[in-house]
C-alpha positions in Angstrom: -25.5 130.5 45.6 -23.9 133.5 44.4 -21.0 132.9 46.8 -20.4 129.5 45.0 -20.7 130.5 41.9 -18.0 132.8 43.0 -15.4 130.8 44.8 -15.3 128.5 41.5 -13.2 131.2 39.3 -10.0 130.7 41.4 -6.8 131.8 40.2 -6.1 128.0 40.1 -9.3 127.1 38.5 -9.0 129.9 35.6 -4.9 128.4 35.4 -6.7 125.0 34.6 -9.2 126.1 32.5 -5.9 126.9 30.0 -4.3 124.4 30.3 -7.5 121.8 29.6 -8.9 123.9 26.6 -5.5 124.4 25.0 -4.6 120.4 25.4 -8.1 119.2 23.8 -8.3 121.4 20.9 -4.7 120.6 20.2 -5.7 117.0 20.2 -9.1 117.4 18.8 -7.5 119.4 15.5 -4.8 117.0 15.0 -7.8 114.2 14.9 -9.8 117.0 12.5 -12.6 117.3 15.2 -12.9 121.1 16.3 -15.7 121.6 18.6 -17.2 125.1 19.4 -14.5 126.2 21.6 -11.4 125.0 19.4 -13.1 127.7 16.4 -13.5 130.1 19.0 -9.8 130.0 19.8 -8.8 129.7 16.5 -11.0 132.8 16.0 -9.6 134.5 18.8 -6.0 133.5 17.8 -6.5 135.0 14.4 -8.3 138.5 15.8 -5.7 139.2 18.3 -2.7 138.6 16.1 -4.1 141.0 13.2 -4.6 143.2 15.2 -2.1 143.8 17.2 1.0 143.2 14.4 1.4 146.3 13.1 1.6 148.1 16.5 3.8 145.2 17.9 6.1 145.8 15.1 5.7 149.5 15.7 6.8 149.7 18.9 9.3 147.3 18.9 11.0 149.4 16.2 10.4 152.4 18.5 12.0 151.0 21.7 15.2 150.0 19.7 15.4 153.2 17.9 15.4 155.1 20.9 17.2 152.7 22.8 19.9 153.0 19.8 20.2 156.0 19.7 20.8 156.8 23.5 23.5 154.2 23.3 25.0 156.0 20.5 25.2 159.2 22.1 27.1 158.1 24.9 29.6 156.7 22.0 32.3 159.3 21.7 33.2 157.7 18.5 31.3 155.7 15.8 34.1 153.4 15.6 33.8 152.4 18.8 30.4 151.6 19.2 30.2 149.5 15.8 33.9 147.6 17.7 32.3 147.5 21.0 28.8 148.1 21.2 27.0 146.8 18.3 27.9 142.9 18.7 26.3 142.9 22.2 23.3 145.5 21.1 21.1 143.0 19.2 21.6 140.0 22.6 20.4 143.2 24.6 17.3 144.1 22.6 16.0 140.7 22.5 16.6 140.0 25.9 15.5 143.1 27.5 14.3 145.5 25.3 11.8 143.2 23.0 10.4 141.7 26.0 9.6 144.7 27.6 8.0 146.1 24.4 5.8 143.3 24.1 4.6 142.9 27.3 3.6 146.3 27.6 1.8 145.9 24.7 -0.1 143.0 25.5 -0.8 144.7 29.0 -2.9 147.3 27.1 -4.5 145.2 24.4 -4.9 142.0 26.1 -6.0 143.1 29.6 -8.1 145.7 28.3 -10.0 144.0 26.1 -10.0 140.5 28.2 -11.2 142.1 31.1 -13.6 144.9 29.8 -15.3 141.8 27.9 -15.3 139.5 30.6 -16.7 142.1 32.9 -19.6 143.7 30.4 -20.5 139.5 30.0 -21.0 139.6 33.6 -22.4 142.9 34.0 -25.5 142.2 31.2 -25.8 138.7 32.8 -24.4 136.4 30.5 -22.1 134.5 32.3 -24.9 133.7 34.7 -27.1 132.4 31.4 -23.9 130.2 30.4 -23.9 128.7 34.3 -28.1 128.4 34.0 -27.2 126.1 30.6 -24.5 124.2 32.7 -21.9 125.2 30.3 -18.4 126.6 31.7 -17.7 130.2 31.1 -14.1 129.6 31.8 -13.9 127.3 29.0 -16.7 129.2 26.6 -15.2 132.9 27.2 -11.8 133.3 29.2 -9.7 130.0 28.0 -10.0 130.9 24.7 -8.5 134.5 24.8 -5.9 133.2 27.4 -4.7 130.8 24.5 -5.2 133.2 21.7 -3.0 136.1 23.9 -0.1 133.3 25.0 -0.2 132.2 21.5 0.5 135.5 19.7 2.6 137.3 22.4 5.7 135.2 21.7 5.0 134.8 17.9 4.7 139.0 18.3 8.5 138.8 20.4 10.0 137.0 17.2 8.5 139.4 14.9 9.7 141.7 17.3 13.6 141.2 16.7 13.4 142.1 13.2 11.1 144.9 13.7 14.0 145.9 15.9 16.8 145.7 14.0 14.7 148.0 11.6 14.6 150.6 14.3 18.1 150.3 15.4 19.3 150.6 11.5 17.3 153.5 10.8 18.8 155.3 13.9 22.2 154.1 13.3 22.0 155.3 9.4 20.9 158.5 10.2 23.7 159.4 13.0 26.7 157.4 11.1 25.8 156.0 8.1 27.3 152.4 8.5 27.7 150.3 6.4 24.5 147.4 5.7 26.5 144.1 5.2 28.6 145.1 8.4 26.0 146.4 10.3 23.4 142.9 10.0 27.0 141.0 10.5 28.0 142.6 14.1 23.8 143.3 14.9 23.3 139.0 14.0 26.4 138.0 16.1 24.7 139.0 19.4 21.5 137.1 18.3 21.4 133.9 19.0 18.7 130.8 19.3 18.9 130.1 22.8 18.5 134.1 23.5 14.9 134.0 20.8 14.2 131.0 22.5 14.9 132.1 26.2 12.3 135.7 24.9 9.7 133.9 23.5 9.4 131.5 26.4 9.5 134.7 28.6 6.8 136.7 26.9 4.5 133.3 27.0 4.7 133.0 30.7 4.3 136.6 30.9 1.3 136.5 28.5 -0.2 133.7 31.1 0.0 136.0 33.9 -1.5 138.4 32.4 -4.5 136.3 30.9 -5.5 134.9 34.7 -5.0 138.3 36.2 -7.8 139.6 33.7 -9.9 136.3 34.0 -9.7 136.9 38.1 -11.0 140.5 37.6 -13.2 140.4 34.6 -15.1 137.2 37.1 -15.0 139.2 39.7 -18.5 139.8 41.7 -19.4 142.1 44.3 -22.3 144.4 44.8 -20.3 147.7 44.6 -17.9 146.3 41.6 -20.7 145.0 39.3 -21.2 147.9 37.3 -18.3 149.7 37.2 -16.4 147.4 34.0 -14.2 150.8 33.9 -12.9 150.6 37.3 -12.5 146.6 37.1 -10.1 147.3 33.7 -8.5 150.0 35.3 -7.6 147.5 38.4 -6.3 144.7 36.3 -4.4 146.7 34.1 -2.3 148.1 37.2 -1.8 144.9 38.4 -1.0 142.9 35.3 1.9 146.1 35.0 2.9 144.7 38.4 2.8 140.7 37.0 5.0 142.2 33.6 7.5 143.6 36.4 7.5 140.9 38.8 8.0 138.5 35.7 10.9 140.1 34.0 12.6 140.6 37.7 12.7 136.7 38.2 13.5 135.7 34.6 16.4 138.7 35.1 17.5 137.0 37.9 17.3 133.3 36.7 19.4 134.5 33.8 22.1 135.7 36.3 22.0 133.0 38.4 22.3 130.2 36.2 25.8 130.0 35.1 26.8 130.3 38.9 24.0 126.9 39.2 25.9 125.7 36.1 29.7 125.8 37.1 28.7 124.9 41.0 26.9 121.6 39.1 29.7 120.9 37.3 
């Protein structure tokens, strides 16, 4: 029995269980019908994006800062990189640099606290009680985290480019002293919709990756695994850092390969 129970928390079965939950409450709030699990993801949405906004914009302003400022440094002259530099620097922080802020920051918030839940609920028995009821702890417990974490990650990435531009202006100020009006002109020019559009659809997938890694682990059974909720964080943490990687490599790569796709179709 335990074995079945098991085998039902697939990676494609915990993909589903998103998918379903996030397409009925959508539905079921747009008809003013919320059930149980539509408040719990509302609830979920609302604690996870409270929580984590300050250190998103935080960190975000952090990474450009310093990211800024080792640009600038290689600049022999402040001329050149406001000429040169600065209309490419805010294209490069929302594709690159914001995405990789963000992820790692949902790697240690999400996963952590996706997981280590998951787990304990396993650990003191109460995913069993939900199976006992014939209720669907995918749909009671994980789904509506996943939704809440692929809901707020990109909304975080948005936030993200202004938190960014923050950084990069405070860095810039204190090494050269531009001008403002200039500076958000040339910063802007290298910003554009499809780029916020391109991140934000990059941290979501990203955010959904990471929300089945930490469903697959925080499920996970096994006699020497049960009690150790440390150890089963610990492991789906590392591995949601390899799913961040393997995600920005292929989104990387798409970006490259497109316009090659594009002229070729043409």
């Amino acid at each position: 029995m335990a074995c079945q129970q098991y085998r039902r928390y697939s990676l494609l079965a915990l993909a589903g269980s998103i998918f379903s939950v996030g397409l009925g409450s959508f539905f079921r709030c747009l008809l003013r019908r919320p059930t149980v699990i539509d408040l719990e993801c509302v609830e979920q949405i609302r604690r996870f994006a409270l929580t984590t906004v300050i250190p998103a914009c935080t960190t975000t302003a952090l990474y450009a800062g310093i990211a800024t400022y080792v640009i600038v440094a290689e600049s022999r002259a402040p001329a050149a990189f406001e000429s040169l530099v600065l209309p490419r620097l805010g294209g490069l922080f929302v594709e690159y640099v914001i995405p990789l802020a963000i992820a790692n920051l949902v790697v240690m918030k999400g996963v952590v606290a996706m997981t280590s839940d998951i787990a304990s609920m396993r650990v003191s028995q109460e995913i069993e009680a939900l199976e006992v009821a014939g209720l669907n702890p995918m749909e009671m417990i994980f789904a509506p985290r996943a939704i809440a974490l692929m809901i707020a990650a990109p909304s975080l990435s948005i936030i993200g480019v202004y938190a960014g531009f923050v950084g990069a202006w405070v860095v810039a100020d204190l090494v050269w002293a531009p001008q403002l009006d200039s500076f958000v002109d040339l910063f802007a020019s290298g910003v554009s919709e499809l780029a916020v559009t391109g991140t934000a659809i990059k941290v979501l997938f990203t955010a959904f990756v990471i929300a089945v890694i930490s469903g697959h682990f925080g499920f996970r059974r096994g006699e020497r695994e049960i009690a150790q909720v440390g150890r089963i964080t610990t492991r789906a943490a590392v591995t949601a850092v390899l799913g961040v990687t393997t995600v920005n490599l292929i989104f990387n790569l798409l970006d490259g390969l497109m316009p090659h796709v594009w002229g070729i179709w043409r």
